[in-house]
Each structure stands twice: as C-alpha cells, then as structure tokens.
C-alpha positions in Angstrom: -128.5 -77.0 158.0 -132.3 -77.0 156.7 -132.9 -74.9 153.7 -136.3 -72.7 154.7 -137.9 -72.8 150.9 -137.3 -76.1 150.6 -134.4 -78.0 148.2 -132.3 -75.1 145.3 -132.8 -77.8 142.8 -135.6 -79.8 140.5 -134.9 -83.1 139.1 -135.8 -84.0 135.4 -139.0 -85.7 136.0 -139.8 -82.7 138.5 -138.9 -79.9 135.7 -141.2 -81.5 133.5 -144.3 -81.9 135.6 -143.6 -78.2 136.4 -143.4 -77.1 133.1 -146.1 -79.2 131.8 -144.1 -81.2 129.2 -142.1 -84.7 128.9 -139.3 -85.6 130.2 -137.3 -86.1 127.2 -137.8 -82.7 126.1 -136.5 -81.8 129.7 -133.4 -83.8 128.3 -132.9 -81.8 125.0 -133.4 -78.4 126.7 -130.5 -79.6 128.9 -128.7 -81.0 125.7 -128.8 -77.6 123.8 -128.1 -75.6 126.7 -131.5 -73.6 127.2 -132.1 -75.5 130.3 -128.7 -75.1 132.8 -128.3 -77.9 134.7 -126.0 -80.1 137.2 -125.0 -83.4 137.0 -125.6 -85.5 139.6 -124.1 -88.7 139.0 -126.2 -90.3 136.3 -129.1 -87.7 136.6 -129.4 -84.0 136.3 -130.7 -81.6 139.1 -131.8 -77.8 137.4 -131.9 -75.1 139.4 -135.4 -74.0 140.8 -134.9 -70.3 140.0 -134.1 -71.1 136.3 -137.8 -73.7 136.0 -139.6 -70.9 137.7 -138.6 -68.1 135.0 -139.1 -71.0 132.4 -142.6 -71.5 134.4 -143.2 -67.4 133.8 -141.7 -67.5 130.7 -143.2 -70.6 128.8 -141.7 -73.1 127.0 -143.9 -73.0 123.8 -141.3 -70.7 121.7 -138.4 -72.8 122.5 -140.3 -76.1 121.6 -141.7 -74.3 118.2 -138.2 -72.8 117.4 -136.3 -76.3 117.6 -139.4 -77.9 115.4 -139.2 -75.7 113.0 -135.1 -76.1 112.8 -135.6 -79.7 112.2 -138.2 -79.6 109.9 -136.3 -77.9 107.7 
C-alpha cells in the first residue's frame, strides 16, 4: 500500500532541516512536549502535519521563551 503524498512522518534530522534549526533543539522540543513525536526504536519520527504548522507557525517564540526561562 503506497501512501500518495509521500511518508506521514519526518525524522529528527529531517524536522530540523525543515524548520531551519539543529538537531538538538529538535530533541528538546520533543523533550518538553511542544514537538509530539513517536518513538521508533532508538529514534523519533514527528508527524508531518505537526512540522508543517510548526513550518507556518515558526519556531522563533518557542526558542526565545525556553532562553529566557533558563536565563533566569
């Protein structure tokens, strides 16, 4: 059974390519549950949905919000 828009899910390195950003903030978003994701034996796959809203959406407030938290 092909899938016609291609695979339902990104992988890490994928994710953060997409969203312009590393991969271990890919990992944090994931840790602190912004970022929903599956786990795959040892590696995570996110949904594609979820990275394109993130794509719309932009990732600069969550990035600036955790910053700020651990400046503090």
């Amino acid at each position: 059974m092909s899938e016609p828009d291609g695979p339902q899910f990104a992988t890490v390195s994928e994710v953060a390519g997409v969203l312009r950003v590393s991969q271990m903030t890919v990992y944090r978003m994931i840790q602190d549950g912004t970022l929903p994701a599956i786990r795959a034996g040892r590696s995570f796959q996110i949904p594609r949905g979820v990275v394109e809203q993130l794509k719309l959406r932009g990732v600069g407030d969550w990035v600036t919000r955790r910053d700020t938290v651990i400046g503090q």
